[in-house]
Each structure stands twice: as structure tokens, then as C-alpha cells.
NULO-477546 format. One line per 8 residues: their letters; for each residue x, y negated, z negated of C-alpha. Coordinates in Angstrom, 1 decimal, m for minus. Last residue first. Layout:
N
a	X/Y/Z | ...
This chain:
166
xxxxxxxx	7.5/m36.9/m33.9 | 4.6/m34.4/m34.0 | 5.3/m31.0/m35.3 | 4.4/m28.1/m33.0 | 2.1/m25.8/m34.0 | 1.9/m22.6/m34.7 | 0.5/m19.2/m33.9 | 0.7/m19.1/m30.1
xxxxxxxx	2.9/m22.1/m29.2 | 1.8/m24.5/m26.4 | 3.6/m25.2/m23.4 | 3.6/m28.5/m21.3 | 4.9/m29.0/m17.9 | 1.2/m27.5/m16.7 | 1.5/m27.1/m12.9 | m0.4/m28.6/m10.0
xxxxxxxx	2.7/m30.9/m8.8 | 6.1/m30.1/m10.4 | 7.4/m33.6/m9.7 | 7.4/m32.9/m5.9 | 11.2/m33.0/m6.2 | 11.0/m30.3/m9.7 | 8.5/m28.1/m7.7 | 11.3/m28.1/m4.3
xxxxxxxx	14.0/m27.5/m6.9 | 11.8/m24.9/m8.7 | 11.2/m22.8/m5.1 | 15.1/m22.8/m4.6 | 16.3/m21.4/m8.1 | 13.7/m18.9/m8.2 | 13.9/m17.4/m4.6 | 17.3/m16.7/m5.1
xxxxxxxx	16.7/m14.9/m8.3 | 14.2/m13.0/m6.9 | 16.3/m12.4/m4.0 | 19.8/m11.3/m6.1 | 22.6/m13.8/m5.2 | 25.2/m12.9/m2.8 | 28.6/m11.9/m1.1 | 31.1/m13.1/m3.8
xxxxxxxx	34.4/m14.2/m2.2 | 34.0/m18.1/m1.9 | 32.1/m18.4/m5.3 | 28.5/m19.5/m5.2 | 26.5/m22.6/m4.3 | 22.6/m21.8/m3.0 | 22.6/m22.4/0.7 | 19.8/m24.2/3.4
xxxxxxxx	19.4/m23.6/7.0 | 16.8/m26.2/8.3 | 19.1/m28.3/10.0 | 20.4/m24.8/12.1 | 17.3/m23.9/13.4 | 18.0/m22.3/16.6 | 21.1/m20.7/15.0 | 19.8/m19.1/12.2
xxxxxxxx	16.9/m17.4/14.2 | 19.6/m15.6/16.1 | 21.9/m14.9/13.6 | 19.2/m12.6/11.4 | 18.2/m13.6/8.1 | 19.8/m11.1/5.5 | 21.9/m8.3/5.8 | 20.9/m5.8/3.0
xxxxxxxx	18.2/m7.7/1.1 | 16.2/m8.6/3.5 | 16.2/m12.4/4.9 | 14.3/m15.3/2.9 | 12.1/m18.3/4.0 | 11.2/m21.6/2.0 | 8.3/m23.3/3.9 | 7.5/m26.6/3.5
xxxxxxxx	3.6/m27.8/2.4 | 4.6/m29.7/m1.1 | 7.3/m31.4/0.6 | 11.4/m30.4/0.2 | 14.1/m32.9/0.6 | 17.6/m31.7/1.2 | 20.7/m32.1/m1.1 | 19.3/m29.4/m3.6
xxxxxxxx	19.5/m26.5/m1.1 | 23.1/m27.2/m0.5 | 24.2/m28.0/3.5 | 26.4/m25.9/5.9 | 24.6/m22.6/5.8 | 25.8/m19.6/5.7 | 24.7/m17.4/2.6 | 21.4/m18.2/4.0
xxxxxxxx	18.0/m19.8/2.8 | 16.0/m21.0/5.7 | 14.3/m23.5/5.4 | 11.0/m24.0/7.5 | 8.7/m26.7/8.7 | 5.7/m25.3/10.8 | 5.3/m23.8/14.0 | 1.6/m24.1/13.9
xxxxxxxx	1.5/m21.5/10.8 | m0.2/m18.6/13.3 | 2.4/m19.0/16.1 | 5.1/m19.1/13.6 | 4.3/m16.3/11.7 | 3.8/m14.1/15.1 | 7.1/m15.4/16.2 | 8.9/m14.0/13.1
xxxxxxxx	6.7/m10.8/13.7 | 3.7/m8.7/13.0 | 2.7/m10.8/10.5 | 1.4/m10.3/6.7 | m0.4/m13.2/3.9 | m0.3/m13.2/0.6 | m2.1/m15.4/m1.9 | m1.3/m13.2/m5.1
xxxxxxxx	m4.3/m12.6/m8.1 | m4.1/m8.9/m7.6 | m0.3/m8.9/m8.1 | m0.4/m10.9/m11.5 | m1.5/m8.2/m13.4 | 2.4/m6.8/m12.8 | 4.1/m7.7/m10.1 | 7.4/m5.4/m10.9
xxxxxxxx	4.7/m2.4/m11.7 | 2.4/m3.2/m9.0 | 5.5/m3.5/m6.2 | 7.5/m0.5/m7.6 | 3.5/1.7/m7.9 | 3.7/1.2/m4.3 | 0.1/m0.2/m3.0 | 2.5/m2.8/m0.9
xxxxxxxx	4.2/m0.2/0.9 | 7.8/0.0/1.5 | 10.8/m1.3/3.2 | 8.8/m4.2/5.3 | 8.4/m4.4/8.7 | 6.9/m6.8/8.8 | 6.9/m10.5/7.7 | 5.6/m11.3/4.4
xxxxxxxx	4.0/m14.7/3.7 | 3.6/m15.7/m0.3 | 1.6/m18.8/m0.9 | 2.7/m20.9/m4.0 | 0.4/m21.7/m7.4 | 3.5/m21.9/m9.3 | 3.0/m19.1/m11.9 | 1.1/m16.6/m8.5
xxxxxxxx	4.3/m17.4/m6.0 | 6.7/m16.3/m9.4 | 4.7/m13.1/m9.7 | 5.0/m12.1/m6.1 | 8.5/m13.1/m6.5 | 9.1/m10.2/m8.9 | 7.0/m7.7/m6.7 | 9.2/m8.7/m3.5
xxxxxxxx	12.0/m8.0/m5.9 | 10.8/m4.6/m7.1 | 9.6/m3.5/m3.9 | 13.1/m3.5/m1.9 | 13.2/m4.3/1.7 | 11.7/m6.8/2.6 | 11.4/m8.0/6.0 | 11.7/m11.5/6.2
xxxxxx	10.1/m13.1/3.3 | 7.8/m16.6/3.2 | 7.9/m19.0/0.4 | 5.4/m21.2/0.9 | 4.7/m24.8/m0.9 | 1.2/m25.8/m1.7
């Protein structure tokens, strides 16, 4: 099961969002406090919708308190400054995908003591960022399309109709 884990949140629609995307792909959501609102807040049910209840989530105190309870496990970090693409590294099916707040994202520190794991989406040299949700999107289906989307249905079926046969 891949992981995506998120550093102090800050707004409940996006962590809401992605709470969605963890339940469609069968990943495990980790929080890390503080985060910028509650988790009962209407934002977070609305944006997650019946999908919140459904969520594998789990919540620590602290960076080190997610790494002491995970057995220091193998974590990207997604940052605007990193050296290497997201789709030039190889992600398994137990990795760990983190993501900073909104505002300022992963702090320095942590960046700097794992600075192999730090991982980037490609944007344009003057443009600051890409929304979290979407962020979250592009890099959790690269690791599902290099673990050849294992668990999920690649298949989709139409309501009314059928599909012809070719």
C-alpha cells in the first residue's frame, strides 16, 4: 500500500480532496499535527465526501513521532527544490510520498537530511507552485502506474450501455 503522508495542513478542502484520492487507490493517509483545522469541519466532509468515513488515516504528534512509529521508513519528499523529477525515481508499493503545508512547504531542515529522497514535479522557472491535491495526484499515479497500478480495477464499465467489442 503506498502512503502519502501530509505535513501540517493547512487548508481542509485539499486535505479533504486527497482524502478521497487515498480511499480510490486503496493508499494510507498520515497527517502530522498541527494541522489548520479540524477534521469534523464540514470543509473536510464536504471536499471528502462519502468517501471520508471509509479513509485509513492515521495522526502524530510530530515528524519524529511519524518516524519512530513507521520504523523510519522510505520517504519522498515532494518539494519545489529538489534536484531530481518525481518520474525519474523508483517508487514501491510500501514508500511514502510526503507533502509540506500549503503556505511554505516542507521545512529546510528535514529537506536537507534527506536530500536523495526529495523529489519535484516540472514547472516553469518563475511560478511558485502546484495546488496539493493536484500535487498529490500527479505523484501517487506515477508510483500506481510503476507498480502496474496494483489492487485497482484499470477497467471501467458504462452505466447504461455497453461497450462495443472489437
Amino acid at each position: 500500500m503506498l502512503n502519502i503522508v501530509l505535513y501540517q495542513p493547512e487548508i481542509p478542502y485539499n486535505t479533504g480532496n486527497i482524502g478521497r484520492t487515498c480511499v480510490a487507490t486503496g493508499s494510507r493517509l498520515h497527517l502530522i499535527r498541527p494541522l489548520g483545522f479540524s477534521l469534523d469541519q464540514k470543509e473536510i466532509k464536504r471536499a471528502g465526501l462519502d468517501y471520508w468515513p471509509r479513509l485509513d488515516h492515521i495522526e502524530y504528534d510530530s515528524f519524529e513521532d511519524f518516524l519512530e512509529k513507521n520504523n523510519n521508513p522510505k520517504v519522498w519528499m515532494a518539494t519545489t527544490k529538489a534536484h531530481q523529477v518525481y518520474s525519474d525515481v523508483s517508487f514501491g508499493m510500501d514508500d511514502y510520498i510526503m507533502f509540506g503545508p500549503e503556505s511554505r512547504g516542507i521545512p529546510e531542515e528535514i529537506l536537507v537530511s534527506r536530500e536523495s529522497e526529495c523529489i519535484r514535479i516540472p514547472m516553469l522557472e518563475d511560478e511558485r507552485s502546484i495546488n496539493l491535491c493536484n500535487s498529490v495526484s500527479i505523484v501517487l499515479y506515477e508510483a500506481l502506474r510503476q507498480n502496474d497500478y496494483a489492487g485497482l480495477s484499470k477497467y471501467g464499465e458504462l452505466h447504461r450501455l455497453k461497450w462495443q467489442e472489437s
